[in-house]
N, C-alpha and C positions, 0 to 999 in steps of 0.2 A: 913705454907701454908694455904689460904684460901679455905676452902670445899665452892666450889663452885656449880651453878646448874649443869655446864655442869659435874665437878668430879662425884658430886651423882648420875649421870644419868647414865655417862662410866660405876660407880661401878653395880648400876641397872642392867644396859644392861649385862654384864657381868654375873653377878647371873642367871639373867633371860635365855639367851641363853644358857647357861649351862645346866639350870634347861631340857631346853625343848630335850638338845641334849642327857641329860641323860635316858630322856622319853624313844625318838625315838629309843634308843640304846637298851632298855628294852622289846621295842612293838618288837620287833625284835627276841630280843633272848631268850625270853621267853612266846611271843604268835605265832612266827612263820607269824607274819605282814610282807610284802613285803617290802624290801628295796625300788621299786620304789617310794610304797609312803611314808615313813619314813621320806624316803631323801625329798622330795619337802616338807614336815611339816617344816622341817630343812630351804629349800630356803624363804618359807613364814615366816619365822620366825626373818630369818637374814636380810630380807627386812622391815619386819613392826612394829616387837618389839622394834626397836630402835626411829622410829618416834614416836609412844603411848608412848614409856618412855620420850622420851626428852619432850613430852605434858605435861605429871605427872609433870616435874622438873621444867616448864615453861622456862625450856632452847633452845632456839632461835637456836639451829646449824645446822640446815642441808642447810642454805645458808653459812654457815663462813666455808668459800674457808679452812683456817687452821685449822679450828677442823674437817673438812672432809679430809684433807689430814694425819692428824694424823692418826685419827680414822680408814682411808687405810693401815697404816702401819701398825698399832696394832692388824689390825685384818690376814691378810698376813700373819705378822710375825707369830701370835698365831697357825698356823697351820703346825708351825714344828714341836709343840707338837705332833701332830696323826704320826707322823715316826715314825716307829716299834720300835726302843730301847729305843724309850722312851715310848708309849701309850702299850707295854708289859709290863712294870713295875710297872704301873700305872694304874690299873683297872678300875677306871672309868673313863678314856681317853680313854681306849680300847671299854670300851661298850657306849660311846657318838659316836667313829669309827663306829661300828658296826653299826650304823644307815643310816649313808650316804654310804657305801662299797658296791655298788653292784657287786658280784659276776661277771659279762660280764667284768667290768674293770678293772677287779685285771690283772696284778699287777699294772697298771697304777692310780690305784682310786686317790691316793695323788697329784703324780705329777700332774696328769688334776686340778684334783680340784685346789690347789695351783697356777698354772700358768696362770687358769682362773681368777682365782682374781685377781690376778698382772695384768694382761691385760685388763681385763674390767676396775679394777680402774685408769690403765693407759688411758685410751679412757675416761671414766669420768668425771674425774678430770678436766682435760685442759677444758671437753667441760662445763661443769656450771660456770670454771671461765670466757671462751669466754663470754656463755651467760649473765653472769652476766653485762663482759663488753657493751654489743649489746643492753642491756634495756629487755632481754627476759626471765628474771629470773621464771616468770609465764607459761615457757613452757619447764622447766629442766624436770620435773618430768615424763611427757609424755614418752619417754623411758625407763625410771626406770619402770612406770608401766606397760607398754605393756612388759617388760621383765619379771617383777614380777609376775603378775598373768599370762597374757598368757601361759610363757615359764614354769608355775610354774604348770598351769595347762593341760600342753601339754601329760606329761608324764602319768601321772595318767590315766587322760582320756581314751590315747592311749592304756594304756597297758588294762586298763576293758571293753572298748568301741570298741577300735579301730579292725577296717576289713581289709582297705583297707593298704595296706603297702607299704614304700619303705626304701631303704637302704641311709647309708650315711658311710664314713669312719671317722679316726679319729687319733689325733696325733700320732706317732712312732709305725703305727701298721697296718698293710694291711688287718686286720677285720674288716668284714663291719656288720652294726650295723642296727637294727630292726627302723624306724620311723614311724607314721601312716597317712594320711591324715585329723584324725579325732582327734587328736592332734594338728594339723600344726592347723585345724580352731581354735582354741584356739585364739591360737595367734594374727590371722585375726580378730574373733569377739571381742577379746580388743581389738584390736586396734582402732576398729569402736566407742566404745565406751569411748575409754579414749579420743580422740581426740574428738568426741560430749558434751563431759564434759569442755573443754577448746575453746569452741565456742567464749565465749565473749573475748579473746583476741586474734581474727583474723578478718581481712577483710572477706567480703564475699566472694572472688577470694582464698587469702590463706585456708581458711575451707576448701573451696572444693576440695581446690588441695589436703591440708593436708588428707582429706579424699578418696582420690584418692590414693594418695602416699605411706604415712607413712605406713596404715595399711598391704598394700599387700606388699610393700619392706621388709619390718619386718618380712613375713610370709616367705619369700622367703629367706629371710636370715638363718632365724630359720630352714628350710630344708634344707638349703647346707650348713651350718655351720657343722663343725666336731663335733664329739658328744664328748658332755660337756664339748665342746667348744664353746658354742655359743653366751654368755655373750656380748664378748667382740664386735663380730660382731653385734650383736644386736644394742649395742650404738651405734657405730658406722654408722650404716646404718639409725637407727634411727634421728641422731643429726644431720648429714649431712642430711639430706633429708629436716630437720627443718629449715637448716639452708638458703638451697638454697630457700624453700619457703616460708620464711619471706623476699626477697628481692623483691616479686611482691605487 
């Protein structure tokens, strides 16, 4: 088999996430570091380490529709490993756990997390092949980022910052869950700025719309989404919005 760039890179990425999820599992249980932010080190991590590495590799994948759909299974699948009979036997699968496990979602931490990925990379997927087909390959990303950092930096924010609060519910469970207003702006103010960033590939008519639309649908999404569940609604609300206003 030929070691390829894209192989060296999977293998990279692999090392590398690991490396970071062993950190985060450590700032945790031996400095007493908050899971909320532990875990979003963990979401920026699983978002951006993989682009900078594929950079390193000069491997071309994050438009090859089959190395992103691979790469959705591989990663899915890899998180049967965190299921208790196995990440108990296994110590440093327990303390990379330990990092994303907040306390409010036990017992649910797995399954959400888990079912999140399945469904965002189900809503993902389909939509960068769409766009691919559409000619809008230079506006996939736009989702991804307002999910990335906004959503990534909603929580953080909220829990050191945030005043104003509201609630939200969440899959198989009538507990309602802590959000902030000052968080939600996260999200908002990406999304102002990642769509100001991809100016030159809209009409004057779409920018504005996009700038009208995307940012505050997104923000609204990210409030009535069930908690850490919001992924998937995210793209969705996201690509759709994109999609309907590239047709003016």
């Amino acid at each position: 088999m030929e070691f390829t760039p894209e192989i060296q890179s999977t293998i990279a990425k692999g090392f590398a996430l690991s490396a970071v999820m062993l950190s985060t599992g450590a700032l945790v249980r031996y400095f007493g570091v908050k899971v909320n932010y532990t875990r979003k080190i963990n979401h920026f991590a699983i978002f951006f380490l993989p682009v900078f590495i594929d950079q390193q590799f000069n491997s071309e994948t994050f438009t090859d529709f089959i190395y992103l759909a691979i790469s959705a299974i591989i990663t899915t699948v890899s998180l049967l490993g965190f299921y208790e009979p196995i990440r108990t036997r296994i110590p440093p699968i327990q303390l990379m756990y330990e990092g994303f496990d907040r306390p409010e979602d036990r017992p649910h931490t797995l399954t959400w997390l888990w079912t999140q990925f399945a469904a965002g990379f189900a809503v993902m997927l389909p939509m960068v092949w769409l766009f691919g087909q559409w000619g809008l390959e230079s506006l996939v990303v736009i989702p991804i980022l307002i999910n990335a950092i906004g959503d990534g930096l909603a929580e953080p924010v909220g829990v050191r910052f945030g005043k104003n609060e509201y609630t939200t519910k969440a899959l198989f469970t009538n507990k309602e869950y802590v959000r902030t207003l000052e968080g939600s702006a996260c999200v908002l103010i990406t999304g102002f700025v990642v769509v100001a960033m991809h100016f030159d590939y809209f009409t004057i008519t779409q920018f504005i719309l996009s700038m009208l639309i995307v940012p505050l649908a997104m923000t609204l999404t990210e409030a009535y989404s069930p908690h850490t569940w919001d992924t998937p609604f995210l793209m969705f609300t996201g690509y759709v919005s994109l999609m309907l206003i590239m047709q003016f």
